[in-house]
C-alpha positions in Angstrom: 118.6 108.1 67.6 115.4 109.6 66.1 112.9 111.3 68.1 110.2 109.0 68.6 112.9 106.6 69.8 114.4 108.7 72.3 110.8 109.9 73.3 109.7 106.5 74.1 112.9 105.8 75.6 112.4 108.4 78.4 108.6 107.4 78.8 110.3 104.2 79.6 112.9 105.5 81.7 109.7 107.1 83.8 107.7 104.1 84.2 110.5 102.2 85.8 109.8 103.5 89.3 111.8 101.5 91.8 111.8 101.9 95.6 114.7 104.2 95.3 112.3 106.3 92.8 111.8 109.6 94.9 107.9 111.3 95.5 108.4 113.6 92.7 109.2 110.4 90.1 105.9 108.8 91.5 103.9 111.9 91.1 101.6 111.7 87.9 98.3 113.9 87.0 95.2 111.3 85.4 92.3 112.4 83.9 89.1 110.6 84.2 85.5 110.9 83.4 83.3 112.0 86.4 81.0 109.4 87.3 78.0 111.7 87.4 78.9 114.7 85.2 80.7 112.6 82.2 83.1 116.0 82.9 87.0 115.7 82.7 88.8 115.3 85.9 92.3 115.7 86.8 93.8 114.9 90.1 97.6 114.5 91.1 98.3 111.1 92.2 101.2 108.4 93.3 101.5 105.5 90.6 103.2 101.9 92.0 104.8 99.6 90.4 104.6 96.0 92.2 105.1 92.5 90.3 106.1 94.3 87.5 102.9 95.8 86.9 101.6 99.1 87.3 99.2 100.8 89.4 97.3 103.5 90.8 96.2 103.4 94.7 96.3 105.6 97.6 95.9 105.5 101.4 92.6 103.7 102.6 89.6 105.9 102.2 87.0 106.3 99.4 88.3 108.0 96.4 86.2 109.9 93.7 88.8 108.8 91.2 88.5 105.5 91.7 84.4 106.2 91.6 85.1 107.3 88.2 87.1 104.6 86.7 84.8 101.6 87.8 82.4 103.8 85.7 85.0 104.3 82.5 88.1 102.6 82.7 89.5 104.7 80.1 91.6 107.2 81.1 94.9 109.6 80.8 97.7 109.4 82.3 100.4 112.5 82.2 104.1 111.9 82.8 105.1 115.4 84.6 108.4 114.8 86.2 111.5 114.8 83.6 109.3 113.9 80.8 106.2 115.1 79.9 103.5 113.0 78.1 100.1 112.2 78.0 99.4 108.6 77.9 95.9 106.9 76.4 95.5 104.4 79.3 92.4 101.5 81.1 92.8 100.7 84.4 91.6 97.5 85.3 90.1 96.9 89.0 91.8 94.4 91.6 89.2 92.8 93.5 90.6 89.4 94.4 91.6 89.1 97.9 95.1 87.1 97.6 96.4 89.1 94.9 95.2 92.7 96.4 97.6 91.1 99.5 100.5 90.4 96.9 100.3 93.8 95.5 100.0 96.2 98.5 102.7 93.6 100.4 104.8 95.3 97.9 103.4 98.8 97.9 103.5 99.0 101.4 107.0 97.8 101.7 108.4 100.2 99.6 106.2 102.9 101.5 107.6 102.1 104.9 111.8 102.6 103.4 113.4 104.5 105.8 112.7 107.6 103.2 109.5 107.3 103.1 108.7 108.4 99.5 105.1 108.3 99.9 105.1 111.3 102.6 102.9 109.2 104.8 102.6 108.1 108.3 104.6 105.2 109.3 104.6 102.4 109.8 102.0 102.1 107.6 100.0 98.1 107.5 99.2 95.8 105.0 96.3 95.1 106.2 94.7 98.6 106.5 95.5 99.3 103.0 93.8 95.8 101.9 90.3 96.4 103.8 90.6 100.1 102.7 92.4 101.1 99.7 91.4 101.2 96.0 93.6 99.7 93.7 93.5 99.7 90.1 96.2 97.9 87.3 97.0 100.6 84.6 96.9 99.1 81.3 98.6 101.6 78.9 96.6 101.3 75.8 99.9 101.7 73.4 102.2 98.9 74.3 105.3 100.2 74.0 107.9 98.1 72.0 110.4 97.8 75.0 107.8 96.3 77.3 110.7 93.7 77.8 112.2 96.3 79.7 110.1 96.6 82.4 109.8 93.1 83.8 106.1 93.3 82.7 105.0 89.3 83.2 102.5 88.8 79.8 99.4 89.7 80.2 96.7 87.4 81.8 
C-alpha cells in the first residue's frame, strides 16, 4: 500500500470515533482565529460524531472557541492520538432547534455509557446541553476518498 494510502487510511481509522472510542481517541487540538486579535489559537478539545457527522461541542457554557469560529469558520483540526495530522477544516454552526435535539440526544447518550468517556458529571441532560452548549458540524475541507466509510449521509 503506498503511503498516502495508508496515511489516509489511519486518518480514517481516527475519525471513526464510536461510543466504545476512549477520551484519549476523542481528544483533538483546533486552531482558530481569535475573534478580536485575528491571532492563532489552539485549544484541546472532544470531537463527536452523531448521525454520521462530525462535530465539535462541549459542556454548556460560553466558549471563546466557538466565539472564534462564528467569526472564521475556517479552521485546523490536529489528529494527536495514534495518528498525527493536521486537517484544513470549516465548521458550520447548528442553530435549528430540532436538529441541535437530534445531535446532542446522541452526544449525550454516548456521554452518559457507564465509562463515561467524556470525564464529566453524570447523568448528564439533554436538555441542559441544548439551552447551553455550542455546537458546530466539522466540514473537512479535503473530502477524503473513503467518505463511504464513515456512514457520512451526502451533504445537504
Amino acid at each position: 500500500m503506498d503511503t498516502l494510502a495508508s496515511d489516509r487510511d489511519r486518518i480514517i481509522s481516527a475519525l471513526s470515533i464510536t461510543p466504545a472510542s476512549s477520551a484519549r481517541e476523542r481528544t483533538v487540538d483546533i486552531t482558530t482565529t481569535g475573534a478580536r486579535t485575528g491571532q492563532p489559537r489552539r485549544i484541546e478539545i472532544f470531537f463527536y460524531r452523531a448521525l454520521g457527522r462530525w462535530f465539535l461541542s462541549s459542556t454548556p457554557a460560553r466558549r471563546s472557541w466557538y466565539a472564534n469560529l462564528q467569526v472564521d469558520p475556517a479552521f485546523t483540526f490536529h489528529l494527536k492520538h495514534g495518528v498525527r495530522a493536521d486537517l484544513a477544516a470549516t465548521a458550520l454552526p447548528v442553530p435549528d432547534p430540532e436538529e441541535r435535539r437530534r445531535i446532542f440526544t446522541e452526544i449525550v447518550a454516548d456521554l452518559n455509557q457507564p465509562s463515561n468517556p467524556g470525564w464529566i458529571t453524570q447523568p448528564t441532560h439533554v436538555d441542559d446541553w441544548i439551552a447551553g452548549s455550542p455546537l458546530m458540524e466539522i466540514r473537512f475541507d479535503l473530502l477524503l476518498p473513503s467518505d463511504a466509510l464513515l456512514d457520512r449521509p451526502a451533504p445537504r
